[in-house]
C-alpha positions in Angstrom: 126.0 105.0 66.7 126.5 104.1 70.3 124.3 107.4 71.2 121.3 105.7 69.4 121.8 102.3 70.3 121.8 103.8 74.0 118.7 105.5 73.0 116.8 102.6 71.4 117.6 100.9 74.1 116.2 103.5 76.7 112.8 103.7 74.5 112.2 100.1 74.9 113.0 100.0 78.8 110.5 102.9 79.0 107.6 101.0 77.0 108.5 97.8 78.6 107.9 99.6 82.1 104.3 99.6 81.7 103.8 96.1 80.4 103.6 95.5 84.5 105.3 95.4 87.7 108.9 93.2 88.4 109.7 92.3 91.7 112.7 94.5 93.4 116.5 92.9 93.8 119.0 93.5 96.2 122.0 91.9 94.2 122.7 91.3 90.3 125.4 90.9 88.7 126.4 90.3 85.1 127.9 91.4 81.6 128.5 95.3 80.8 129.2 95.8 76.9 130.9 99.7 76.6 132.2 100.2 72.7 134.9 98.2 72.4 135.4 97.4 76.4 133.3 94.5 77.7 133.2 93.7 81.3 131.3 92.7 84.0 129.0 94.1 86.7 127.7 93.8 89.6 125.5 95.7 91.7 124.1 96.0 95.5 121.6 98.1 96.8 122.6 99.6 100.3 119.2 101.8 101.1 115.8 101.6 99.7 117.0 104.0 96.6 120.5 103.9 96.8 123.2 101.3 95.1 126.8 100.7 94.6 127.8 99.2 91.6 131.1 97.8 91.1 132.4 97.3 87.2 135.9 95.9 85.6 136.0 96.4 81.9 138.9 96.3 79.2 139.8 95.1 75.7 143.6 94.4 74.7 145.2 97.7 75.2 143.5 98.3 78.9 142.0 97.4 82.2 140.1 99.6 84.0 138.2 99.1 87.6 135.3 101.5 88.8 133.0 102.1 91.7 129.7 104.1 91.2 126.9 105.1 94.1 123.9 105.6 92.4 120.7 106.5 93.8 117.1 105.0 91.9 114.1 106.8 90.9 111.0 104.7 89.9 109.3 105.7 86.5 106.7 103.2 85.7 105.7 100.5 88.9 108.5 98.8 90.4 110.6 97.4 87.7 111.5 100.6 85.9 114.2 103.1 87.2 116.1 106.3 86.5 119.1 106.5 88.7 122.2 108.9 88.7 125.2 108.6 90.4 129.3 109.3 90.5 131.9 107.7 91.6 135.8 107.3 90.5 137.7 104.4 88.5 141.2 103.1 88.5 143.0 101.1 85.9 146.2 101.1 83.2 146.5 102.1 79.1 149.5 99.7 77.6 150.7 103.3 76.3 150.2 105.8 78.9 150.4 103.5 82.1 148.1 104.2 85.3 145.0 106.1 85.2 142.8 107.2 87.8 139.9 109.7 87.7 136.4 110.7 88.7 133.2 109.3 87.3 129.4 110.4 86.8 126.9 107.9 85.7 123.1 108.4 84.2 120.8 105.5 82.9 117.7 103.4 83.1 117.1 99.9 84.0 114.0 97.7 83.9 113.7 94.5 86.1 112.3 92.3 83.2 109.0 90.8 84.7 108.7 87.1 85.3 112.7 86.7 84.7 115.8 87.2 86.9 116.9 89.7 84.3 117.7 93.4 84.5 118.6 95.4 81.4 120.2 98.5 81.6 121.5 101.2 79.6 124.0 104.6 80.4 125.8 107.1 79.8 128.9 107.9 81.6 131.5 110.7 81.4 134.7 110.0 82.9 137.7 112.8 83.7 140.9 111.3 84.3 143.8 113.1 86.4 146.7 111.1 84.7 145.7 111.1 81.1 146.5 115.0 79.8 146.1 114.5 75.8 142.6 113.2 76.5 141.2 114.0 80.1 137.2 113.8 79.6 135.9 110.5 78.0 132.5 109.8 77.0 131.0 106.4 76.7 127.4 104.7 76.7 126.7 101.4 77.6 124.4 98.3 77.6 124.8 96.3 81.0 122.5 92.6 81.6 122.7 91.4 85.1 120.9 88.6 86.2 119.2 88.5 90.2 121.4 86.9 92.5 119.3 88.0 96.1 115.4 89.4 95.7 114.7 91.5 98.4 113.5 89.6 101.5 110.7 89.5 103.0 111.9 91.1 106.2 113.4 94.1 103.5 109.5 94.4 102.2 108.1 94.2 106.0 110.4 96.8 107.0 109.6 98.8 103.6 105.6 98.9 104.6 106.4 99.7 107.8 108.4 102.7 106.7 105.5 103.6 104.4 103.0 102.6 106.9 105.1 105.0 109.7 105.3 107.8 106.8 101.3 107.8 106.3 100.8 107.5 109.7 102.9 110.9 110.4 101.1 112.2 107.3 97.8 111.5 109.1 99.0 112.3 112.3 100.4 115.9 110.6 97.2 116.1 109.1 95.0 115.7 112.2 96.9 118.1 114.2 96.7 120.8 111.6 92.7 120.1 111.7 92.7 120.1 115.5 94.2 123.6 115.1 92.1 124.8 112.9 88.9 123.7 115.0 90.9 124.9 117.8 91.2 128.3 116.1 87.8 128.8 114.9 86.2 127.3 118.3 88.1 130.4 120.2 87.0 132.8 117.0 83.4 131.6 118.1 84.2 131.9 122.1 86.0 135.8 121.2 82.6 137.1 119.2 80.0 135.7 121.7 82.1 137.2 124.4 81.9 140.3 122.1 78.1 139.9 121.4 77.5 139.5 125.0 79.3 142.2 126.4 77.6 144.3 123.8 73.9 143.0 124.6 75.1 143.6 128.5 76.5 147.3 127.5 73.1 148.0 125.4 71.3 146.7 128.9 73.0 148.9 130.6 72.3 152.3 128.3 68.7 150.9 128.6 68.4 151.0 132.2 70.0 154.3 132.6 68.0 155.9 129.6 65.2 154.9 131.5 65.9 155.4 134.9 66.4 159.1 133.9 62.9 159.0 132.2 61.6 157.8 135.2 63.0 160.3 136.9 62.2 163.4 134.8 58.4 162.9 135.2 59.0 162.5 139.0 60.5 166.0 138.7 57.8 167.0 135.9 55.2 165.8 138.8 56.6 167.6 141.3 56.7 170.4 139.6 53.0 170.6 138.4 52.1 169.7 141.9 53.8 172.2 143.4 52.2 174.8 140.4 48.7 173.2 141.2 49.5 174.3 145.1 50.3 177.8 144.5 47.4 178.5 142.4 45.2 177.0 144.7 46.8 179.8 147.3 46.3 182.4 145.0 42.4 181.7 145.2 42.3 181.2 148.4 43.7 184.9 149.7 41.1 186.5 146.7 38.2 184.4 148.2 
């Protein structure tokens, strides 16, 4: 039973979430109904996705005190999150005395828009160190805070800025890796008209020599036939 409440109330928190946008909180506090245990809540946030949430529950037979660090995930805009966490608790059972143990905490909670209302719902599995006949508990919950502190305006400045100095990097990143790259291909372009022009120089060169030695093989080939036309012209000469 409380496994589908929890999830019923899960289902509405998700379709809520995209009814619109709730303005972020820095402190709520409020009632936390767990089973039979009923307590109350209250919960700050420390960084931009991180909270601690502070919670004393108990019913006849027991009190029980527990801090949790959680840290947010947005699902849908600004007023719906997933967040997981751990933490430890500390407290007393009229039958077994002093407990003490470690906690881990998973839910969702939606910032209801146009209220100072947050609604949340978890699930969180306990170990205690002092309880032996029963050392892992299991429990889900439905917690209603209301807004005691919005985030202030100096919070938002400082979260734009961060966003502003994180797309600024990104652009800056970015830019550098394009600078490379024209970098790179500008001395691809310098290496192959080096390439080309030592190759048009090298072809020039071949050129010349190719025909400087023409040139000079009809010297010699002129030579020669002038010299044959010279000794013929002695040969009739003597016989005249």
């Amino acid at each position: 039973m409380r496994i589908s409440r929890w999830i019923i109330v899960f289902a509405i928190a998700l379709l809520s979430g995209y009814a619109g946008q709730a303005q972020k909180y820095s402190t709520a506090a409020g009632l936390r109904v767990d089973g039979n245990l009923l307590g109350i809540t209250v919960k700050q946030r420390v960084f931009r996705t991180i909270a601690l949430e502070g919670m004393i529950t108990g019913n006849d037979t027991q009190t029980r005190g527990t801090l949790l660090l959680e840290n947010h995930y947005p699902l849908a805009g600004k007023g719906l999150n997933f967040y997981i966490g751990g933490g430890g608790h500390i407290g007393g059972v009229d039958e077994l005395g002093p407990v003490m143990g470690l906690d881990a905490i998973m839910g969702a909670e939606l910032k209801i828009p146009l209220l100072r209302l947050v609604v949340s719902a978890d699930v969180k599995p306990a170990y205690n160190f002092t309880y032996e006949e029963k050392p892992l508990e299991y429990s889900t919950a439905i917690s209603v805070r209301y807004v005691l502190g919005k985030e202030g305006k100096s919070q938002r400045k400082k979260a734009r800025a961060r966003r502003q100095n994180k797309r600024d990097k990104a652009k800056t990143k970015s830019t550098k890796i394009k600078e490379k790259e024209k970098q790179k291909r500008k001395k691809l372009k310098e290496k192959e008209k080096t390439k080309r022009t030592k190759y048009k120089e090298k072809t020039k060169r071949l050129k010349e020599k190719n025909r400087a030695k023409r040139k000079k093989k009809r010297e010699k080939q002129k030579e020669e036939k002038t010299f044959r036309d010279w000794k013929i012209f002695q040969i009739f000469k003597k016989d005249s």
